[in-house]
PQR file of N, CA, C, O and H, with PARSE charges and radii, in Angstrom:
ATOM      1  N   UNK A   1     -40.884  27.846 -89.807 -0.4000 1.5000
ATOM      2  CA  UNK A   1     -42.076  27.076 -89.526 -0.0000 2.0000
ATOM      3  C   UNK A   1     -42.064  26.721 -88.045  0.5500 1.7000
ATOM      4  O   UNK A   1     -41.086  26.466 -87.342 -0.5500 1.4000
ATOM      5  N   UNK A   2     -43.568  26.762 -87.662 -0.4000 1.5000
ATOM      6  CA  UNK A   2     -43.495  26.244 -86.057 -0.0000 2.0000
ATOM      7  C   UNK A   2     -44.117  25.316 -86.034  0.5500 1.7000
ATOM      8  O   UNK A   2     -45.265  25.489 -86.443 -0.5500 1.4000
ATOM      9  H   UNK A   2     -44.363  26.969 -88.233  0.4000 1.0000
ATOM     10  N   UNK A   3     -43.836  24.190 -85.674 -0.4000 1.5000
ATOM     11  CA  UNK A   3     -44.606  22.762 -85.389 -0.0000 2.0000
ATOM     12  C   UNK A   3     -44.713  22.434 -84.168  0.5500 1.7000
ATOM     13  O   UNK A   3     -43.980  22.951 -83.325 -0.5500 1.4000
ATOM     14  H   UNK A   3     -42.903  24.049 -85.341  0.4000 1.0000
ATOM     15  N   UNK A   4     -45.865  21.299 -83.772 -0.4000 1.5000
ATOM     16  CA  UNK A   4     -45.995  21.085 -82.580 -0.0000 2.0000
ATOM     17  C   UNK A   4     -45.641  19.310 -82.730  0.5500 1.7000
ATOM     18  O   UNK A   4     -45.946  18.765 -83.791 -0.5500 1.4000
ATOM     19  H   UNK A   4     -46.461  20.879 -84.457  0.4000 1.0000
ATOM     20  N   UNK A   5     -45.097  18.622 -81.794 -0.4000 1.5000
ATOM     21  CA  UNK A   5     -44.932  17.546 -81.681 -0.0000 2.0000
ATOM     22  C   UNK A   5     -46.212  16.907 -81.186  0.5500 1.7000
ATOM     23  O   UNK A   5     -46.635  17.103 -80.047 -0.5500 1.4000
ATOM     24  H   UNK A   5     -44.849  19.064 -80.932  0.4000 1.0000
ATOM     25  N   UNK A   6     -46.822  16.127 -82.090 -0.4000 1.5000
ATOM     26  CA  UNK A   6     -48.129  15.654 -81.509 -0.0000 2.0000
ATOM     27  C   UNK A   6     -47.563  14.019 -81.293  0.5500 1.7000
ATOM     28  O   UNK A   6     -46.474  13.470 -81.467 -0.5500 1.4000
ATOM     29  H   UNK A   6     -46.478  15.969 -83.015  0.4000 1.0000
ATOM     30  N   UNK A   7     -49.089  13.508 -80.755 -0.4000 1.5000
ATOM     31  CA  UNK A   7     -48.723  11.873 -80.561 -0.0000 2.0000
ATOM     32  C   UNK A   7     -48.709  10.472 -81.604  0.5500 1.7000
ATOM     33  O   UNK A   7     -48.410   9.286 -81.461 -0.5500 1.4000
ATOM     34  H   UNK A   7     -49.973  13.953 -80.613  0.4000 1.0000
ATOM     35  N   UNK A   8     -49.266  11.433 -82.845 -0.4000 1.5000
ATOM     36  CA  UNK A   8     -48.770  10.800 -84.024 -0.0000 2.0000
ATOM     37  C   UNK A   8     -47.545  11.617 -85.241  0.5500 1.7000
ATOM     38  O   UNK A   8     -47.559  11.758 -86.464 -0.5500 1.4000
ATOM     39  H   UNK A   8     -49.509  12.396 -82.961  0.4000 1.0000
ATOM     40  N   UNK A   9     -46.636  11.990 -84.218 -0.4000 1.5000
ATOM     41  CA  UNK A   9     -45.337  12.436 -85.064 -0.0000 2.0000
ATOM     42  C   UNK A   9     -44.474  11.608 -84.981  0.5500 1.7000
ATOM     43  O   UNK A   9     -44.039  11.163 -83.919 -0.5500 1.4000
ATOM     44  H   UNK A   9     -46.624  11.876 -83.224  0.4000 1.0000
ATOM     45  N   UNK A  10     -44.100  11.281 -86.134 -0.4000 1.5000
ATOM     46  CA  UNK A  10     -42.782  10.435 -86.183 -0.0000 2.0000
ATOM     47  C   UNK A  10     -41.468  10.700 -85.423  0.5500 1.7000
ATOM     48  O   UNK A  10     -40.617   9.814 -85.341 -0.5500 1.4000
ATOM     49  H   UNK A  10     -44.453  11.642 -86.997  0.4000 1.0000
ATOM     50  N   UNK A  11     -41.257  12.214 -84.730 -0.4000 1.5000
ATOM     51  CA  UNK A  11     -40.059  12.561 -84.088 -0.0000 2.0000
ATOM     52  C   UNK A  11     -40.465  12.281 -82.853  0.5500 1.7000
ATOM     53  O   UNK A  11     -39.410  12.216 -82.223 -0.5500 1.4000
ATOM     54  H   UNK A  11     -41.948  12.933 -84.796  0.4000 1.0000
ATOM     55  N   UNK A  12     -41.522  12.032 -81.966 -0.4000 1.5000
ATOM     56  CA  UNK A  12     -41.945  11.790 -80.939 -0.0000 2.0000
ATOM     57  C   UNK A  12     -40.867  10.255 -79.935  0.5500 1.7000
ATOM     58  O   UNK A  12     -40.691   9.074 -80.236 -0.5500 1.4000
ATOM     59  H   UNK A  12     -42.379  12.085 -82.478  0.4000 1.0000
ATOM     60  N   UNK A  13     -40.355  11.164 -78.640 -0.4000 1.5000
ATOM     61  CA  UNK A  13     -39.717  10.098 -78.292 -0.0000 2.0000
ATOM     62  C   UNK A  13     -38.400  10.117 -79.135  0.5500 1.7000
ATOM     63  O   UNK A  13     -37.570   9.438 -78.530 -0.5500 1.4000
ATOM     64  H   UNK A  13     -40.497  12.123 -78.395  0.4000 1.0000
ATOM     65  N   UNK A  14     -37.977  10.531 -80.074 -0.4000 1.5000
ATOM     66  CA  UNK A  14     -36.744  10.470 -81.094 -0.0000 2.0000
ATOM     67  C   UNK A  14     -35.458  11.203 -80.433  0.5500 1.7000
ATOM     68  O   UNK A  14     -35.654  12.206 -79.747 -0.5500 1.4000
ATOM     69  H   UNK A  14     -38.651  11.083 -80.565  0.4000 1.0000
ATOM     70  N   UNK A  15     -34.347  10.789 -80.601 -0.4000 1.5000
ATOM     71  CA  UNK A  15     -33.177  11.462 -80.625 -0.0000 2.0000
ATOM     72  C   UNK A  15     -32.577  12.880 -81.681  0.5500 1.7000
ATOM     73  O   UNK A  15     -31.603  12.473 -82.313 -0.5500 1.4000
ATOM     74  H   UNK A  15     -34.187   9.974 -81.159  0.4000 1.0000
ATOM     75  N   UNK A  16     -32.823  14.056 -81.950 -0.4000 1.5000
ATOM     76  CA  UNK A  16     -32.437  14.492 -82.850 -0.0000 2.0000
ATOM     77  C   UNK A  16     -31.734  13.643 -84.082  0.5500 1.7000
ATOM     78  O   UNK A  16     -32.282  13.501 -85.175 -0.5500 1.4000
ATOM     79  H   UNK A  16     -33.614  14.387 -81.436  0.4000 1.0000
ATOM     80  N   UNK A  17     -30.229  13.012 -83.686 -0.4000 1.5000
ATOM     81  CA  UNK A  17     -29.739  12.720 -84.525 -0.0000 2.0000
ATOM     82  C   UNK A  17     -30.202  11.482 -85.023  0.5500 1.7000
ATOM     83  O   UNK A  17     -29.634  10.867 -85.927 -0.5500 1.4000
ATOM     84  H   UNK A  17     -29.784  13.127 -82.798  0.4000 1.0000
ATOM     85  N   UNK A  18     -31.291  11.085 -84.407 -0.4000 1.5000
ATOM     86  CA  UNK A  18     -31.863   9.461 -85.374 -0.0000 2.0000
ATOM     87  C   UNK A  18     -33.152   9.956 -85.949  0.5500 1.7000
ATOM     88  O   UNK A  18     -34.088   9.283 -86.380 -0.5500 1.4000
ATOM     89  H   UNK A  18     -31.752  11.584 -83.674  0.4000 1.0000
ATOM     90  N   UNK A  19     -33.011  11.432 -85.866 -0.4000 1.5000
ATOM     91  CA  UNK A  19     -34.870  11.936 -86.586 -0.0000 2.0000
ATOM     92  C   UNK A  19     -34.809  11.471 -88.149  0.5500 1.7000
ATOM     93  O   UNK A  19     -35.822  11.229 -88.806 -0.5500 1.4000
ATOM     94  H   UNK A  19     -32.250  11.978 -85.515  0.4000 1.0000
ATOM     95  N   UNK A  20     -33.211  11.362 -88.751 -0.4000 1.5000
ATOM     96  CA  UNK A  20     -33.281  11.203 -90.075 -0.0000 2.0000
ATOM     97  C   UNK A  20     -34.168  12.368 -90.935  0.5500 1.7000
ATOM     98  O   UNK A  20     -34.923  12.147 -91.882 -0.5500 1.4000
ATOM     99  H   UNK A  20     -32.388  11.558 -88.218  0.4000 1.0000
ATOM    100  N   UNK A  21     -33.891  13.490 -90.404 -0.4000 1.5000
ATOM    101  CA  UNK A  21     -34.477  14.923 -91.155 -0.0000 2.0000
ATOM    102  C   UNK A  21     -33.568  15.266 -92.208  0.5500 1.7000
ATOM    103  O   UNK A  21     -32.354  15.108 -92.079 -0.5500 1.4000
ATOM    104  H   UNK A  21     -33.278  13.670 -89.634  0.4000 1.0000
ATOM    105  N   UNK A  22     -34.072  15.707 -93.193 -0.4000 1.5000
ATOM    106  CA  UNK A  22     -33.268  15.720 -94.734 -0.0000 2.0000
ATOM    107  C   UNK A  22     -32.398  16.647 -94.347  0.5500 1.7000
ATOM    108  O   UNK A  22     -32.666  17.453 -93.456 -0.5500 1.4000
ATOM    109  H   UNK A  22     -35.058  15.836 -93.298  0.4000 1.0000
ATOM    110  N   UNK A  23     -31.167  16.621 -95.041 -0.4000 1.5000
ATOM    111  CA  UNK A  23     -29.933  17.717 -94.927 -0.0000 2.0000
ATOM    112  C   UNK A  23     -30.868  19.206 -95.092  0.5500 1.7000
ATOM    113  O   UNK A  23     -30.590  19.988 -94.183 -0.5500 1.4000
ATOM    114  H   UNK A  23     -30.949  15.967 -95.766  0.4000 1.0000
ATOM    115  N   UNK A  24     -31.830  19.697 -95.993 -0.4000 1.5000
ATOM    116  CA  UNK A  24     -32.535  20.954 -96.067 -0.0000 2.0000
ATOM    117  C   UNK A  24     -33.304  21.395 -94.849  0.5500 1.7000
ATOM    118  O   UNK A  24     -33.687  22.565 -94.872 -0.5500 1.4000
ATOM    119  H   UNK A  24     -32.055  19.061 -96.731  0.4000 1.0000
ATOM    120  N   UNK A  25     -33.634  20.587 -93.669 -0.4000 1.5000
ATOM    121  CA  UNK A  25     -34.536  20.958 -93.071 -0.0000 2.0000
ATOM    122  C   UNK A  25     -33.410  21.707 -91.674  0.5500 1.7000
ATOM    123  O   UNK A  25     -32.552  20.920 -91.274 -0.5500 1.4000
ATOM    124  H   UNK A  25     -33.323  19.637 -93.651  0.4000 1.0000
ATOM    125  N   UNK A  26     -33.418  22.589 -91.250 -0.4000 1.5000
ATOM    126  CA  UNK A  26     -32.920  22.860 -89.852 -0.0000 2.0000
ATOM    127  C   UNK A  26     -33.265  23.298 -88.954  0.5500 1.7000
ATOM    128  O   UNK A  26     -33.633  24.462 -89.106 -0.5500 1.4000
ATOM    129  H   UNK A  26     -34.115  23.228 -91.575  0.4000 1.0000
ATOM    130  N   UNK A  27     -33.404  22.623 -87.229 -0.4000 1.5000
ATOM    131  CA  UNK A  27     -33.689  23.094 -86.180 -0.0000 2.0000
ATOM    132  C   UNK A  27     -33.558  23.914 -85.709  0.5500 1.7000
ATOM    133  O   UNK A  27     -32.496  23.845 -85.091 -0.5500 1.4000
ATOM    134  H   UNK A  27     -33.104  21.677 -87.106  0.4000 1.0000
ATOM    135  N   UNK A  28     -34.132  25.001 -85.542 -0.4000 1.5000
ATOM    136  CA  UNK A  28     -33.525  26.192 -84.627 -0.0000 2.0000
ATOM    137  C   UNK A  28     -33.551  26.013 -83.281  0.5500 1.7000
ATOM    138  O   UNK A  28     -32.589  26.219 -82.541 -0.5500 1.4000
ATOM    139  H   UNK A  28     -34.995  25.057 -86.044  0.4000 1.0000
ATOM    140  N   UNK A  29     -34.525  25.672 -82.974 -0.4000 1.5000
ATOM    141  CA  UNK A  29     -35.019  25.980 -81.520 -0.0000 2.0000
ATOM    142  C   UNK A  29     -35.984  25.257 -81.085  0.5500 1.7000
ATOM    143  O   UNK A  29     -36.657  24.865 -82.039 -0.5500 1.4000
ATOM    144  H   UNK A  29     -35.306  25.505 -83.576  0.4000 1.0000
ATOM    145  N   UNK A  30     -36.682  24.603 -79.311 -0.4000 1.5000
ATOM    146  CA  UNK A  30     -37.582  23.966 -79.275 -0.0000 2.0000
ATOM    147  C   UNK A  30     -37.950  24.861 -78.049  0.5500 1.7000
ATOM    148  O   UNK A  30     -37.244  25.195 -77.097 -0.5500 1.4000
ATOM    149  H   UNK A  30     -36.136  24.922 -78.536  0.4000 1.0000
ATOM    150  N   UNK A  31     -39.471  25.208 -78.387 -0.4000 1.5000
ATOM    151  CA  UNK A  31     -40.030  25.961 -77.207 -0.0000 2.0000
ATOM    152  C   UNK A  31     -40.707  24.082 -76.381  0.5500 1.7000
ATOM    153  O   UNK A  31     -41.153  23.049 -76.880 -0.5500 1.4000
ATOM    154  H   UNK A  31     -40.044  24.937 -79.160  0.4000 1.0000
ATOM    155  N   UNK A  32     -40.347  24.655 -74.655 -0.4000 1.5000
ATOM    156  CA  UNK A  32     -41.076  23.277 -74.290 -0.0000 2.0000
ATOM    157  C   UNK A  32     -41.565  23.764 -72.476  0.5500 1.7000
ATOM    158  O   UNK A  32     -40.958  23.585 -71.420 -0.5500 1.4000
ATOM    159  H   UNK A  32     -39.985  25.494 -74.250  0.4000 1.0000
ATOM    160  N   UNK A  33     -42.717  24.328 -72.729 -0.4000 1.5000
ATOM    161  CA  UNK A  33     -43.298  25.320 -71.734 -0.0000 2.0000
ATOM    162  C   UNK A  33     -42.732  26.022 -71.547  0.5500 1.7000
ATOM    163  O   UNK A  33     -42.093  26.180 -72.588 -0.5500 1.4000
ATOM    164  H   UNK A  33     -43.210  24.473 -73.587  0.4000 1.0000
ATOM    165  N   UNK A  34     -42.348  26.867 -70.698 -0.4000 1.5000
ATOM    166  CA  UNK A  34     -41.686  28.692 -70.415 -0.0000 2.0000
ATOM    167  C   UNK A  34     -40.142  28.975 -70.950  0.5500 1.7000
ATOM    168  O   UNK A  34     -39.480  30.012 -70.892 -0.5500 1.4000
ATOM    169  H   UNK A  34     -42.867  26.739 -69.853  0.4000 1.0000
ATOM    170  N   UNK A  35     -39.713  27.282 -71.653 -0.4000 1.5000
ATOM    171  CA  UNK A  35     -38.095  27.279 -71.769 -0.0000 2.0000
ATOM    172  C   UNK A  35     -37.873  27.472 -73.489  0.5500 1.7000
ATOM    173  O   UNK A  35     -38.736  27.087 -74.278 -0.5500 1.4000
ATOM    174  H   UNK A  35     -40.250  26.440 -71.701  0.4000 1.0000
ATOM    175  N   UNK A  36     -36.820  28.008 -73.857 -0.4000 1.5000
ATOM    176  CA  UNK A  36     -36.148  28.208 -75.185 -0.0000 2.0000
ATOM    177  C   UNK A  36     -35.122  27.056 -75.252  0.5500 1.7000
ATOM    178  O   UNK A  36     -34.296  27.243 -74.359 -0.5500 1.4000
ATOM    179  H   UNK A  36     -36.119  28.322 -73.216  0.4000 1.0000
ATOM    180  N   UNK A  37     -34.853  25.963 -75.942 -0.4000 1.5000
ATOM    181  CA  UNK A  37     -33.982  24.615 -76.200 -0.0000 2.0000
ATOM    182  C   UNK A  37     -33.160  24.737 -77.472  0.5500 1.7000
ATOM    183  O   UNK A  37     -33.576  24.267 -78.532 -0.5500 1.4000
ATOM    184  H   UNK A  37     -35.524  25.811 -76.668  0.4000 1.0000
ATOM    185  N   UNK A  38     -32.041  25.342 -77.376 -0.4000 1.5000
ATOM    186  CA  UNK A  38     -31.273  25.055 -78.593 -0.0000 2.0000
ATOM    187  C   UNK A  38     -30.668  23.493 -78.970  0.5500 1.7000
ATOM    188  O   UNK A  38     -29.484  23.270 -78.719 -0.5500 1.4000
ATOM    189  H   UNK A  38     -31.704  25.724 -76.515  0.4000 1.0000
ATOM    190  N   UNK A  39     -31.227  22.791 -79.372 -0.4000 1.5000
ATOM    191  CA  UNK A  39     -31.344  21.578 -79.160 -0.0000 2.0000
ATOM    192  C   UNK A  39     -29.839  20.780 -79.344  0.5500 1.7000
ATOM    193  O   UNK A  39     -29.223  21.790 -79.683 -0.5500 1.4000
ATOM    194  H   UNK A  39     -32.188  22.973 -79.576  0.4000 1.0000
ATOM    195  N   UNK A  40     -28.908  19.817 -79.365 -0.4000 1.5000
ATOM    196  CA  UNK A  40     -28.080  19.538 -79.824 -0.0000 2.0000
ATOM    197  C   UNK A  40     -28.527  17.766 -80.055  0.5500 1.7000
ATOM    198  O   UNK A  40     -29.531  17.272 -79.541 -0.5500 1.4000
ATOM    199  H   UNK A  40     -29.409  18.996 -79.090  0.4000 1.0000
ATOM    200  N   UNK A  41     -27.833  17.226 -80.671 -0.4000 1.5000
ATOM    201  CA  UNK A  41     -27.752  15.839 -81.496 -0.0000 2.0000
ATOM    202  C   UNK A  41     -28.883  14.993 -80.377  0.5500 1.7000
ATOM    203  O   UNK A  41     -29.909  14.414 -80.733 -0.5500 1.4000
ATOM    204  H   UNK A  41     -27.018  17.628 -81.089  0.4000 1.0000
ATOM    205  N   UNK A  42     -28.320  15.126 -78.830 -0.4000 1.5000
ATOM    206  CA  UNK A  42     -29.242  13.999 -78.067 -0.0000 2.0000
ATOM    207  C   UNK A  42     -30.076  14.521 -77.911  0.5500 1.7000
ATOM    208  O   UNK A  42     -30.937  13.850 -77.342 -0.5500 1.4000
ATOM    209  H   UNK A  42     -27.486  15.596 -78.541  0.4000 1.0000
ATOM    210  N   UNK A  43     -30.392  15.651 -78.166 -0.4000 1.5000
ATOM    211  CA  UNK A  43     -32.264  16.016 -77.688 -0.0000 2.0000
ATOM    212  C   UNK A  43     -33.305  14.810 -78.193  0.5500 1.7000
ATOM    213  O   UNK A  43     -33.408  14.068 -79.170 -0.5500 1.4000
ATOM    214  H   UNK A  43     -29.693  16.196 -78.629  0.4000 1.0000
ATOM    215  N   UNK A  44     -33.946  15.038 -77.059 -0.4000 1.5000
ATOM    216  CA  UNK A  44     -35.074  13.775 -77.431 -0.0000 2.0000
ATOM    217  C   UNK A  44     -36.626  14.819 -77.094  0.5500 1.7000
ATOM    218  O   UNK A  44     -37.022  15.379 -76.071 -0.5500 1.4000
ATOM    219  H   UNK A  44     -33.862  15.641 -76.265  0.4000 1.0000
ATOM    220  N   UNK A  45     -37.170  14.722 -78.453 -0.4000 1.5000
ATOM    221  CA  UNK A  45     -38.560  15.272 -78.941 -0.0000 2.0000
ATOM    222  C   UNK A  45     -39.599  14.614 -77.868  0.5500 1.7000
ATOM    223  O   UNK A  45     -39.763  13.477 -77.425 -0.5500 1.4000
ATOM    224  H   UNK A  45     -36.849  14.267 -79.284  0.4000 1.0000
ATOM    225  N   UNK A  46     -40.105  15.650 -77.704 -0.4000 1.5000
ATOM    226  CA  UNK A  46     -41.369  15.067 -76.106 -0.0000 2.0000
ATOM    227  C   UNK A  46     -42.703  15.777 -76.874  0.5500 1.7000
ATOM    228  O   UNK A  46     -42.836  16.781 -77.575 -0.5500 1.4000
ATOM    229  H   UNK A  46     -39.971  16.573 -78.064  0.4000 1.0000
ATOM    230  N   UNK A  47     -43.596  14.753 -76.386 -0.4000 1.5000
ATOM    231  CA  UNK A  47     -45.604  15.760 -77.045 -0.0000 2.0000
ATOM    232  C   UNK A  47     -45.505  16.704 -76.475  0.5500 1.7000
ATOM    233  O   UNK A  47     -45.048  16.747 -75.333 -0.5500 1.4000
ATOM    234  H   UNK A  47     -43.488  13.938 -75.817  0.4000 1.0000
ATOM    235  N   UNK A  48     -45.987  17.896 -77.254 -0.4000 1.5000
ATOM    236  CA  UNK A  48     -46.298  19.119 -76.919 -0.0000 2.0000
ATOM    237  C   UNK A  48     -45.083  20.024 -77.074  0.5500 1.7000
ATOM    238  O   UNK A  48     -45.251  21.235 -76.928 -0.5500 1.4000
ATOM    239  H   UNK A  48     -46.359  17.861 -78.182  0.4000 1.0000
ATOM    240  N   UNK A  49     -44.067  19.622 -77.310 -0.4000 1.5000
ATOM    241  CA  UNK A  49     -42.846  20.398 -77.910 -0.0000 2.0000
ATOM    242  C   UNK A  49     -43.090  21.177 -79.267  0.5500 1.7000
ATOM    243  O   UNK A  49     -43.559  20.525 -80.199 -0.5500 1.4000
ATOM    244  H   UNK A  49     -43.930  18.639 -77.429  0.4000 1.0000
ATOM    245  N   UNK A  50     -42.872  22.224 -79.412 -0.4000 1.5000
ATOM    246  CA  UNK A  50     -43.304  23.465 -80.541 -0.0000 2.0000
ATOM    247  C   UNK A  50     -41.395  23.279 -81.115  0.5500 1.7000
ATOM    248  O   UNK A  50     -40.367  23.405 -80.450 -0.5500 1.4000
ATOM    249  H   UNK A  50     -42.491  22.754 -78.655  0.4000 1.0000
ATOM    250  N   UNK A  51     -41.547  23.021 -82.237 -0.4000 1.5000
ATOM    251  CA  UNK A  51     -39.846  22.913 -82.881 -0.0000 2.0000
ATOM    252  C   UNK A  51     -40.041  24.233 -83.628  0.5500 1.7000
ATOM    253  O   UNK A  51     -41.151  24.416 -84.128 -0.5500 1.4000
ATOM    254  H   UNK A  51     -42.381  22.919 -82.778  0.4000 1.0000
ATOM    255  N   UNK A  52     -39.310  24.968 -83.736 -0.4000 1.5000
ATOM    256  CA  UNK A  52     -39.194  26.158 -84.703 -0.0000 2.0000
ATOM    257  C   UNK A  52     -37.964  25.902 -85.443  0.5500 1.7000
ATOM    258  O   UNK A  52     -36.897  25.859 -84.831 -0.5500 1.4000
ATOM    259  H   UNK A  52     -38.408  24.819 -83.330  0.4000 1.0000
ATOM    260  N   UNK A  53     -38.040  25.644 -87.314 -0.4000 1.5000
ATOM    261  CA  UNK A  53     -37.390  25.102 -87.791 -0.0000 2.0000
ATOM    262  C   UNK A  53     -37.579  25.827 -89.346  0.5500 1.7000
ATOM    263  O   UNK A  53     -38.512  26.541 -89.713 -0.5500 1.4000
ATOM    264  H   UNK A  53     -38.908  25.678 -87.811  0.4000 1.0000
ATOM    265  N   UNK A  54     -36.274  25.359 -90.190 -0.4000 1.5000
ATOM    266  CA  UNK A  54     -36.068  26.548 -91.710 -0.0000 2.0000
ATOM    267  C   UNK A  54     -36.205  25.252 -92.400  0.5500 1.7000
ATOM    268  O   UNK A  54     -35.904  24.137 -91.972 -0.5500 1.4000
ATOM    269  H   UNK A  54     -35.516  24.779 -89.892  0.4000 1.0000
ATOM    270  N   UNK A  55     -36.768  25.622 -93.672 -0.4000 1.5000
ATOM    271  CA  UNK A  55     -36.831  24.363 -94.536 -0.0000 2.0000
ATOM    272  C   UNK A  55     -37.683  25.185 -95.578  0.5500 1.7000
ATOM    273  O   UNK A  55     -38.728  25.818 -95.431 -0.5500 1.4000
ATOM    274  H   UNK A  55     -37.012  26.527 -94.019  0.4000 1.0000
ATOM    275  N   UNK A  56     -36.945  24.979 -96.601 -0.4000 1.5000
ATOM    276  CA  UNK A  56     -36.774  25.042 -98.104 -0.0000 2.0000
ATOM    277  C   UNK A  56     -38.362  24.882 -98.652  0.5500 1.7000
ATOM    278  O   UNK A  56     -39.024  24.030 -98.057 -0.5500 1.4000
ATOM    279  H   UNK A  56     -36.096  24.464 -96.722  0.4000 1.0000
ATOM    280  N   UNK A  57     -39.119  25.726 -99.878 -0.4000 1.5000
ATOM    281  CA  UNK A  57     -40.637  25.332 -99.719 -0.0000 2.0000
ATOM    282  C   UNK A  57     -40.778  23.587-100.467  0.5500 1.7000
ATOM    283  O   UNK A  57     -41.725  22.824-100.278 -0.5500 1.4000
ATOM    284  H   UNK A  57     -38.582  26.417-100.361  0.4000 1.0000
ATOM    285  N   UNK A  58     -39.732  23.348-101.190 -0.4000 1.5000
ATOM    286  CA  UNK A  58     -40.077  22.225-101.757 -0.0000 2.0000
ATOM    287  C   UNK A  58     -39.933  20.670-100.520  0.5500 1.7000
ATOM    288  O   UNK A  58     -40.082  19.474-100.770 -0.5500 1.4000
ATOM    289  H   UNK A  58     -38.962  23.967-101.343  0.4000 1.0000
ATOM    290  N   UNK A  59     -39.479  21.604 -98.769 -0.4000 1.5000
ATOM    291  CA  UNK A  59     -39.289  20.172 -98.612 -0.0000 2.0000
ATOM    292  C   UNK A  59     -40.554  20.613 -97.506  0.5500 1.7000
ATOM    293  O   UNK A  59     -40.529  19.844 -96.544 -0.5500 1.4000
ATOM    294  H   UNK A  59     -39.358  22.576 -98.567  0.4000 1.0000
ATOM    295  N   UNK A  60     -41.175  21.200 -97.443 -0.4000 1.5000
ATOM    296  CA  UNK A  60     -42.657  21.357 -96.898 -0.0000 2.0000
ATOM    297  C   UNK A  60     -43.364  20.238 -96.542  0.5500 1.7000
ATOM    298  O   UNK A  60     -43.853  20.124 -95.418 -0.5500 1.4000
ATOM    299  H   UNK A  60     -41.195  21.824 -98.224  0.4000 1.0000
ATOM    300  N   UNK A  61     -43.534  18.806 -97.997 -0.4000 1.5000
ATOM    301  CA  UNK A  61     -44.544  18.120 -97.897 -0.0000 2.0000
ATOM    302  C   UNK A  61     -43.968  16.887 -96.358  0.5500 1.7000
ATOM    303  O   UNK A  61     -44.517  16.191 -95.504 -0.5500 1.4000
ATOM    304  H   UNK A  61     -43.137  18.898 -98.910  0.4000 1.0000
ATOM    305  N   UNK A  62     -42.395  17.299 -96.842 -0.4000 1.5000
ATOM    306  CA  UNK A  62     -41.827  16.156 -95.741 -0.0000 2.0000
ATOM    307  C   UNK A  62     -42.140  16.456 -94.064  0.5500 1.7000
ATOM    308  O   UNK A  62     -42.371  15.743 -93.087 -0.5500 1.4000
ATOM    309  H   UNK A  62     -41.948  17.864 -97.535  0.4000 1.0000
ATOM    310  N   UNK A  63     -42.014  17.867 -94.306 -0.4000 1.5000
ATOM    311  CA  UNK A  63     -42.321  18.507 -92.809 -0.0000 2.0000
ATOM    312  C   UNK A  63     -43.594  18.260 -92.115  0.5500 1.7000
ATOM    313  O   UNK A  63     -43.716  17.963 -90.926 -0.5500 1.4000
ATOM    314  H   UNK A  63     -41.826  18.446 -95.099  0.4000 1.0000
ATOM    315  N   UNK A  64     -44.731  18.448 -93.171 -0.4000 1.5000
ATOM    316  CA  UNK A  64     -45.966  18.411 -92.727 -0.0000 2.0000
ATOM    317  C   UNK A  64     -45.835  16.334 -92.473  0.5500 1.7000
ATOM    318  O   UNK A  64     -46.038  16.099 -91.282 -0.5500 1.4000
ATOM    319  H   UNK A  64     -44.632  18.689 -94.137  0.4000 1.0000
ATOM    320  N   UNK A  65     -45.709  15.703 -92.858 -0.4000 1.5000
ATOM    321  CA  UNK A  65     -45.581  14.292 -92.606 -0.0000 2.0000
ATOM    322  C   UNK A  65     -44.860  14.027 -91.458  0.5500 1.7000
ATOM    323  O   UNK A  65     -45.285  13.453 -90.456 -0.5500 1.4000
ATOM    324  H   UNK A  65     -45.545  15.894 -93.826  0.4000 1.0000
ATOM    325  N   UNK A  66     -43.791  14.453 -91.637 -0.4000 1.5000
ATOM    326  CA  UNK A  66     -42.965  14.221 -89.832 -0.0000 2.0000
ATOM    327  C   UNK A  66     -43.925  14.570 -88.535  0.5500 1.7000
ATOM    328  O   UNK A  66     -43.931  14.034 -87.427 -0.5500 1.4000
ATOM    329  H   UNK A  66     -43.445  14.920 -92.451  0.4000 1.0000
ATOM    330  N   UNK A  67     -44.706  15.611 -89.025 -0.4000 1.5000
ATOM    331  CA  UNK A  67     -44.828  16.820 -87.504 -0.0000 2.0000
ATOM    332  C   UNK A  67     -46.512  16.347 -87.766  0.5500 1.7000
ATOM    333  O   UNK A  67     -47.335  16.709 -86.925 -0.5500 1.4000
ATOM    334  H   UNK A  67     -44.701  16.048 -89.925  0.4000 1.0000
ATOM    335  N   UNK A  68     -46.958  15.541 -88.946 -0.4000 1.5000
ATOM    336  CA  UNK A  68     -48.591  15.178 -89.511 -0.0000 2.0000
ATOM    337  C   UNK A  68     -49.509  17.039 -89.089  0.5500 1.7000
ATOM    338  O   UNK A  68     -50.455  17.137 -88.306 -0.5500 1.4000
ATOM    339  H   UNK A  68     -46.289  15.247 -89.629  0.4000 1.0000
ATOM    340  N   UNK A  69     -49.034  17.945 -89.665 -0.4000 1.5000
ATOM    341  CA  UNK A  69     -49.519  18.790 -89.819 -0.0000 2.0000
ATOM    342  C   UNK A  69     -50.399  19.318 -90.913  0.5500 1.7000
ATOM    343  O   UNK A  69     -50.498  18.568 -91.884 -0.5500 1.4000
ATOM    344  H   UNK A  69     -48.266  17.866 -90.301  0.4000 1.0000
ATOM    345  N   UNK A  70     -51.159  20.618 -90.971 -0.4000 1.5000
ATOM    346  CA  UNK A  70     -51.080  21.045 -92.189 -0.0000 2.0000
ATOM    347  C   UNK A  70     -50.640  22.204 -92.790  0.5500 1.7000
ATOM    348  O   UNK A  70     -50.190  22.993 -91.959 -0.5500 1.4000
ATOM    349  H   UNK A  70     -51.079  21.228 -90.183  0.4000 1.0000
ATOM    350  N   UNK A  71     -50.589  22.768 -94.411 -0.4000 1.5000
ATOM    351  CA  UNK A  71     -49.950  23.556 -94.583 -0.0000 2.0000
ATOM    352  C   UNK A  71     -50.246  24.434 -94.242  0.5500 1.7000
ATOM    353  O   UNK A  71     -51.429  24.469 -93.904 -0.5500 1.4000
ATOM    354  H   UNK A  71     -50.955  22.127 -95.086  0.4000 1.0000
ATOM    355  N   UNK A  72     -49.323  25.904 -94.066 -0.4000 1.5000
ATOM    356  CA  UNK A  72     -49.913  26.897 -93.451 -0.0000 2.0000
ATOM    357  C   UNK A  72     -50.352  28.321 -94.710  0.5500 1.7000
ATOM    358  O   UNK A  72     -50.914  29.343 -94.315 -0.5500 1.4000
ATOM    359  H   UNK A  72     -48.362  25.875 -94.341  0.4000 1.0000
TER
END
């Protein structure tokens, strides 16, 4: 899944490790203009950050709530 960090996402401003993202969900990668971010624990989520991330279909509804998206 690719999400965009908007200004009503709950990870906005967040520390990876205080995102409190369920053990199923995992980060791969954060595109954040021309750069590839393999993120580690202190990354801190900025607007307009695209997270490319694996997550299980049943934990979908949580994803779309974090990132306030919709399904795809």
């Amino acid at each position: 899944i690719e999400a965009d960090i908007i200004e009503t996402s709950e990870l906005i401003n967040k520390q990876l490790k205080d995102s409190n993202l369920p053990d199923e969900i995992r980060i791969g990668a954060i595109l954040r203009d021309e750069s590839v971010i393999i993120p580690s624990s202190s990354y801190i989520f900025q607007k307009d950050d695209t997270v490319v991330l694996l997550a299980k279909r049943n934990q979908l509804p949580i994803v779309e709530n974090m990132f306030r998206i919709s399904s795809v």
